[in-house]
C-alpha positions in Angstrom: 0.0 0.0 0.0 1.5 3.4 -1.0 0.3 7.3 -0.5 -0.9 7.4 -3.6 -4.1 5.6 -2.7 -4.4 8.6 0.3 -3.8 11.5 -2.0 -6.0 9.8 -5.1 -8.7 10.1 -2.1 -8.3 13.4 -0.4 -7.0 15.0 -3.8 -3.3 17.0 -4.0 -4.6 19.8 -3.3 -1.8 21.9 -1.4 -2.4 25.1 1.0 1.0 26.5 0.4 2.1 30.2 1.8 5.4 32.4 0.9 7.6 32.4 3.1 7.8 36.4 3.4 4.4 36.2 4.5 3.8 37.3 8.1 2.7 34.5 10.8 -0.8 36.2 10.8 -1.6 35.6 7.3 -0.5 32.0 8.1 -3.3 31.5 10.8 -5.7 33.2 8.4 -4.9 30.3 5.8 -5.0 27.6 8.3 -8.4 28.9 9.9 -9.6 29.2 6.8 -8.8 25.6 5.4 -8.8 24.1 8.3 -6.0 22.5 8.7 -3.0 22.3 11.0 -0.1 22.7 8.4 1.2 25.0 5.7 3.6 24.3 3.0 6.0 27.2 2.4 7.4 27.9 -1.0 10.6 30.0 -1.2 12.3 30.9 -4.6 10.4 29.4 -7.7 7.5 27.9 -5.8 9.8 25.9 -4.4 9.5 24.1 -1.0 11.2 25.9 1.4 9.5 24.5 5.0 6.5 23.8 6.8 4.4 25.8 9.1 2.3 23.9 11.6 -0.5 25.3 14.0 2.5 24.3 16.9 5.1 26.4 14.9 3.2 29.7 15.8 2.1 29.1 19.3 5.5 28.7 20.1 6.6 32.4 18.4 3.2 33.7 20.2 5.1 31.9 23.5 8.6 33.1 22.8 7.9 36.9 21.2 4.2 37.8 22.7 1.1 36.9 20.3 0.5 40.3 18.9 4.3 40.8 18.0 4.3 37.4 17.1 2.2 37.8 14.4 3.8 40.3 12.8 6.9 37.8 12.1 7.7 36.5 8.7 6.9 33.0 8.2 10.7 32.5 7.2 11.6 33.2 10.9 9.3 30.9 12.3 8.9 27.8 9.9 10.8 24.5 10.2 13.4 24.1 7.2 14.4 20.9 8.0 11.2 19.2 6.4 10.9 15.4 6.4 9.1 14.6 2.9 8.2 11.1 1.1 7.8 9.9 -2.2 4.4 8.9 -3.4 5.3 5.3 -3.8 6.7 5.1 -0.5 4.9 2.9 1.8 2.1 3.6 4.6 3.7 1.9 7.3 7.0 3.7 6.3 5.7 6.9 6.9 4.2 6.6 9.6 7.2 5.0 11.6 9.0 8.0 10.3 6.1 10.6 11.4 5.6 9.1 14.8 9.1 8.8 15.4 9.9 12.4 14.1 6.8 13.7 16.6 5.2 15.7 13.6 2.1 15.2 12.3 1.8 16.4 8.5 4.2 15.4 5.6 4.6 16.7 1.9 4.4 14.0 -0.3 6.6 14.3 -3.4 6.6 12.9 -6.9 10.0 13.2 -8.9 11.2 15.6 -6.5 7.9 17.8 -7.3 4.8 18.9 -4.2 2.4 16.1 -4.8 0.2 16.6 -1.8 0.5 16.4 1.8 -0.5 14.1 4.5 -1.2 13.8 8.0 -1.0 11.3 10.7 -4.7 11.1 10.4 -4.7 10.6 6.9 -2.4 7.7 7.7 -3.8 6.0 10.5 -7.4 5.9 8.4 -6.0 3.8 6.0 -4.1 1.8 7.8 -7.2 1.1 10.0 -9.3 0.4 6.8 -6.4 -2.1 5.3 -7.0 -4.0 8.7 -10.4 -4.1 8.9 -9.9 -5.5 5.5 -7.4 -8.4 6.1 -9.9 -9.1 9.4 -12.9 -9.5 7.3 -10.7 -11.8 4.3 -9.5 -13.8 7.7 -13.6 -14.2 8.9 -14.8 -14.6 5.1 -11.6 -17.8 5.1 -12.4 -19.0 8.3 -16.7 -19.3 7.6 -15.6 -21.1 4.4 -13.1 -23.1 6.3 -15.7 -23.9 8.3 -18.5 -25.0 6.2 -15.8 -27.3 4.2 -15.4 -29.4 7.6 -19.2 -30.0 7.4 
């Protein structure tokens, strides 16, 4: 099982924000979509760090919330970004996510933004794939069954 079965279900769509962008814009985005990450694209869209929801209560700790705000996104966002490849596998990533303590992952394809992910996303289908191999084991063990009859 790969990502790409996640991302054909929630879509690629992206929620990407330049990093010169101040940290207030970035909640604005993040209210607005509802999510708990951003993507940041530097230089010629490209991906430059991620903004999380825990990225920016941390500045609001550090600096005060209304200064806080004011900051560019560049001096808040995490630049080290752990990324995977669409054909990587679930259980992969989510060693790597739960190990790493972070919760939403861009997902690239040739080195290009294919989506992102989060643990949730994860967890849901690795939850239905064992719901699935539980119902093949029940549907194997009623026909084992009826064959001792």
């Amino acid at each position: 099982m790969s990502l790409k079965s996640i991302l054909a279900a929630k879509g690629d769509e992206v929620v990407s924000i330049d990093f010169t962008d101040d940290l207030a814009a970035a909640a604005k985005l993040l209210t607005k979509h509802r999510i708990g990450a951003l993507v940041v694209l530097g230089v010629e869209g490209r991906l430059a760090g991620i903004l999380s929801e825990r990225d920016i209560v941390r500045a609001m700790a550090e600096s005060g919330s209304s200064t806080a705000l004011l900051l560019p996104v560049a001096q808040v966002m995490t630049r080290n970004v752990s990324t995977c490849d669409v054909n990587d596998p679930i259980s992969s990533v989510m060693d790597r996510m739960t190990k790493g303590r972070f919760r939403h992952m861009p997902v690239l394809d040739n080195d290009r933004l294919a989506g992102m992910i989060s643990i949730g996303d994860v967890l849901k289908r690795h939850i239905e794939t064992i719901r699935e191999h539980v119902h093949q084991l029940e549907v194997s063990l009623t026909e084992f069954d009826l064959m001792r009859l």
